[in-house]
C-alpha positions in Angstrom: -7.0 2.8 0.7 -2.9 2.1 1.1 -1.4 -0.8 1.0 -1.4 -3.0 4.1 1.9 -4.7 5.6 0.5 -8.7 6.0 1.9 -10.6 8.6 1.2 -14.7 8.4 0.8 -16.6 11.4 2.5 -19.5 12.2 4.1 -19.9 15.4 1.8 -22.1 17.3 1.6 -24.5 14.3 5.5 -24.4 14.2 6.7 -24.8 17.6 4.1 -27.0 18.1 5.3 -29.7 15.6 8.6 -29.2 17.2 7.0 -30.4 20.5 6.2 -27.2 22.2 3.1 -25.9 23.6 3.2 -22.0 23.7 2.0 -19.9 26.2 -1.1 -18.5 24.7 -0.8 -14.6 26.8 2.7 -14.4 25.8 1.9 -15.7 22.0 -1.2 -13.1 22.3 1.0 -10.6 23.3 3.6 -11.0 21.0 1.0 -10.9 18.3 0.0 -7.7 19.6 2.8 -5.8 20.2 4.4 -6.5 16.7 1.0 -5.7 15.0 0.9 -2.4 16.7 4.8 -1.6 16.2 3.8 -2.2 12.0 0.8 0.0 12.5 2.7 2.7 14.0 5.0 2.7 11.0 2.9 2.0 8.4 -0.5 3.0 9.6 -1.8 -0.1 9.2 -1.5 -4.2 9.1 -3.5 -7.2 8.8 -2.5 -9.9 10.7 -3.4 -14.1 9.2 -4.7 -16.6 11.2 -2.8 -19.7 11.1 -6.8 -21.5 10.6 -7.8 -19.4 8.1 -4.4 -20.6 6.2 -4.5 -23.8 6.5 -8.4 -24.8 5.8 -7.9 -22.5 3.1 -5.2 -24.3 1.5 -6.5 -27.8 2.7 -10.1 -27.1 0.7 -8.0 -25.5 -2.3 -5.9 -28.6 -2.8 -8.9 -31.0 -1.9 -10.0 -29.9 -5.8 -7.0 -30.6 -7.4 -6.7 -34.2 -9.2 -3.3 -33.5 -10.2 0.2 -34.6 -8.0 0.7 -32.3 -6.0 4.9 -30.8 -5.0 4.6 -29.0 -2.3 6.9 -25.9 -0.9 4.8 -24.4 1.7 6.6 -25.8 5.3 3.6 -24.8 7.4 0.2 -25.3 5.9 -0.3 -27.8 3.6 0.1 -31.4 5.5 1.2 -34.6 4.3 2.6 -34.3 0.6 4.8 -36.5 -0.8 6.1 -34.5 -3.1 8.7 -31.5 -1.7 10.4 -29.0 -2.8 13.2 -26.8 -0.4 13.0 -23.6 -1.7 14.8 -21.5 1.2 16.2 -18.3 0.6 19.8 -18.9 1.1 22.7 -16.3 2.7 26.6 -16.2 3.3 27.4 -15.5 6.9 27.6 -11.9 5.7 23.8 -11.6 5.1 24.6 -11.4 1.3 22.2 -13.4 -0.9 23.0 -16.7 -2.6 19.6 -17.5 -4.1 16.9 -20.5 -3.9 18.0 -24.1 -2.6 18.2 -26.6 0.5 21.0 -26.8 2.8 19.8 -30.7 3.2 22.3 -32.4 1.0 19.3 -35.4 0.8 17.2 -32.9 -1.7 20.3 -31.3 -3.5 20.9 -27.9 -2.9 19.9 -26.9 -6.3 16.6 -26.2 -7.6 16.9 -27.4 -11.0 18.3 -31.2 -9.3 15.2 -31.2 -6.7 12.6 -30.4 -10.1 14.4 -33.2 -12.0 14.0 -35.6 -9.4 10.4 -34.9 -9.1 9.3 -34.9 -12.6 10.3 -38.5 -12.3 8.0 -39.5 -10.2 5.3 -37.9 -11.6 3.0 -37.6 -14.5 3.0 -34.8 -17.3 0.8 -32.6 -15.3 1.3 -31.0 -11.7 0.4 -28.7 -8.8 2.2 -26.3 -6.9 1.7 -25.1 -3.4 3.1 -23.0 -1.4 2.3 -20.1 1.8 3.1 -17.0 -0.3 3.2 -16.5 -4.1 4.5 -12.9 -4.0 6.7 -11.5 -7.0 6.3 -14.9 -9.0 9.8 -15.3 -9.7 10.3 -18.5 -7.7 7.2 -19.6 -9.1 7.7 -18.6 -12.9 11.2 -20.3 -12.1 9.7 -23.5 -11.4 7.1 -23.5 -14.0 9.2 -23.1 -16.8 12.2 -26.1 -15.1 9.2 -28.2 -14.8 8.2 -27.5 -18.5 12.4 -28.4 -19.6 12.1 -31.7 -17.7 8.4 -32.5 -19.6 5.9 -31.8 -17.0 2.9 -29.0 -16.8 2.1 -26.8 -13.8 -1.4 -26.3 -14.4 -2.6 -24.7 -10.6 -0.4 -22.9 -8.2 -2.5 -22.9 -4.8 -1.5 -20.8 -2.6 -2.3 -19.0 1.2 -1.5 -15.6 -0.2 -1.0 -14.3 -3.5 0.1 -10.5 -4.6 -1.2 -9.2 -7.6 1.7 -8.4 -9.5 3.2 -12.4 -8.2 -0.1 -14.0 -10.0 -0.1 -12.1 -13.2 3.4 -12.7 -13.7 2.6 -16.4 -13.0 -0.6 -17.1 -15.0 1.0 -15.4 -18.0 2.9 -18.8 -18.3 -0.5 -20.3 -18.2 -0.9 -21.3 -14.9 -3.9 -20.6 -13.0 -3.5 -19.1 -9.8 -5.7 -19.9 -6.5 -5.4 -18.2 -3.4 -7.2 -18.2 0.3 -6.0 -14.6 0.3 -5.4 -11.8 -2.9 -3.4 -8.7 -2.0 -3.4 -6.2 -5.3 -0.5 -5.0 -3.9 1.2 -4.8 0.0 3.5 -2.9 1.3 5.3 -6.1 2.6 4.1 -9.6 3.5 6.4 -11.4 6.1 5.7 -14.7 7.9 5.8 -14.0 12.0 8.4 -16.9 12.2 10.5 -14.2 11.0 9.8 -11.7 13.7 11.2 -14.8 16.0 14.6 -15.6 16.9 14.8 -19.6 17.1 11.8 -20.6 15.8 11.5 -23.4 13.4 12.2 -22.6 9.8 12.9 -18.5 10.9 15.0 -16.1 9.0 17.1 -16.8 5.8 18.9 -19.7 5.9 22.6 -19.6 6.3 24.9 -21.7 4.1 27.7 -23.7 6.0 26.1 -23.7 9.0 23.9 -26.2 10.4 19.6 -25.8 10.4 21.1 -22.2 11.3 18.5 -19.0 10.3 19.7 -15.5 10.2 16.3 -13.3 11.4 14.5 -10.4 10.0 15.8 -8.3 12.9 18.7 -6.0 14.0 21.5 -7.3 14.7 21.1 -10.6 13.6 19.6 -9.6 10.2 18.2 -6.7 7.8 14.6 -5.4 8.6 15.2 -3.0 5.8 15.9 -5.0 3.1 13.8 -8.3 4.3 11.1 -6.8 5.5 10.7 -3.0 4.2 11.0 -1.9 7.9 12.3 1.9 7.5 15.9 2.6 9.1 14.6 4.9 11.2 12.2 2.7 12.4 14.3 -1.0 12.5 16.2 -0.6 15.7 13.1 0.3 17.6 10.9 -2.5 15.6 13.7 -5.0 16.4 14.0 -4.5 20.1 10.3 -4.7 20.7 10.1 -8.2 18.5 13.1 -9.0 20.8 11.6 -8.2 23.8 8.2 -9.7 23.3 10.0 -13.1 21.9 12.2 -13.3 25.2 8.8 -12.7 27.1 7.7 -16.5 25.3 11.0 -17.9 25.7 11.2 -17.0 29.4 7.8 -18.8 29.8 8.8 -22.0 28.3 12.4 -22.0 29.9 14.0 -22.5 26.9 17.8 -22.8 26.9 20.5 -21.7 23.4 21.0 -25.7 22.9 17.4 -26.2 23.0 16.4 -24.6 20.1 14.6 -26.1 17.4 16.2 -23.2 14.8 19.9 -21.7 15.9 20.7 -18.3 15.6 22.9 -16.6 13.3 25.0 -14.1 15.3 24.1 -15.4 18.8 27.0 -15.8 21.3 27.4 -19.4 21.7 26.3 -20.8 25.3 23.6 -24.1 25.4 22.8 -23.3 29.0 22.2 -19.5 29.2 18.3 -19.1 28.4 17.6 -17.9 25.4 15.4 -14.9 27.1 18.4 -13.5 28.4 20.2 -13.3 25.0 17.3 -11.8 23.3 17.4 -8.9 25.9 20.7 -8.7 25.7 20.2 -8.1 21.8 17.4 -5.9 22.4 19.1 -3.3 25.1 22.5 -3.2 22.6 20.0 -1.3 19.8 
């Protein structure tokens, strides 16, 4: 059997801690039409509920006895402990590695670990939505082990295979509500939506600003192994089916729980009609 693309849900648990209700056709259709544009590239995809996620992780963590620092911004509720782990970018697209633009956590890594070991005992758990190549992971375990503190457990909503043996070579055991030996790509659908909380990589200098997985605000390619043959076409249709939600809720630019990197600046034009706009340009 090949590799699946995963998608993780999340929207409705997103927008609706950002006081929106979505519209459960368009959401439905959304889900629909970008499940069936990954299929027709890759042949196949397997889409996450949000509850599967979320009890999975909730009965995970409900074992642990140990503090637990949490990364995941979706699924796991009400941890004390936080970590901002967001994939940072110029307002080029180019990378600039792991950190928080929210100057109360320190934009560093290695500051927010500090000031967690702390307040905690010599023995922790992680958790998080994804554990895929390990590296952020690995990364942590080993600044939590400089500042005197363990990671014994790493829960997490999915985990790849070559993420978890990477990890539990450190010694760290690895729990998951989901185990992938390998994928072809694993993306959350906050990504596949323009303006949605916490979408696309987060862009330095800019305010609570995301840059999405999607032409021409983004790179499919590179962020979400979307073939350039294929990204134009995959974009427009995410595009299209997003503006379909937006137009629903009446959503206007200055409305947005998440701005848009690359979006032509006007509060009152809805946000459907920029998205189309976008859409009919590829």
């Amino acid at each position: 059997m090949s590799a699946p693309y995963v998608v993780s849900s999340d929207l409705e648990t997103l927008w609706s801690r950002a006081g929106v209700v979505l519209p459960q056709d368009a959401l439905k259709r959304f889900r629909l039409g970008v499940s069936n544009c990954l299929k027709s590239i890759f042949g196949g995809c397997e889409w996450i509920t949000e509850t599967e996620l979320s009890d999975g992780i909730q009965q995970l963590l409900a074992e642990s006895d140990l503090p637990i620092v949490c990364l995941d911004k979706v699924y796991a509720r009400n941890q004390a402990l936080c970590i901002d782990a967001s994939r940072l970018h110029d307002k080029t697209g180019e990378a600039l590695g792991l950190g928080s633009g929210n100057e109360e956590y320190g934009t560093m890594l290695a500051l927010q670990v500090q000031r967690i070991a702390m307040k905690t005992g010599n023995e922790v758990a992680l958790v998080d939505d994804v554990l895929f190549s390990g590296k952020l992971c690995k990364y942590l375990v080993e600044m939590f082990q400089t500042n005197g503190v363990t990671v014994r457990h790493i829960y997490t909503g999915v985990a790849i295979g070559h993420g978890i043996n990477k990890v539990e070579s450190l010694g760290c055991k690895v729990k998951a509500v989901r185990i992938y030996e390998t994928v072809v790509d694993q993306v959350c659908e906050r990504d596949f939506m323009p303006g949605a909380p916490f979408s696309g990589r987060t862009v330095v200098g800019l305010y609570n600003t995301g840059m999405p997985y999607l032409l021409p605000y983004g790179r499919p390619e590179s962020w979400a192994s979307i073939p350039a043959a294929y990204a134009a076409t995959f974009s427009a249709t995410c595009l299209k089916l997003a503006a379909e939600i937006y137009y629903e809720i009446g959503m206007r630019q200055a409305d947005l729980p998440r701005n848009i990197h690359g979006m032509e600046v006007n509060g009152n034009t809805l946000v459907c009609e920029h998205l189309m706009k976008a859409a009919n340009s590829l």
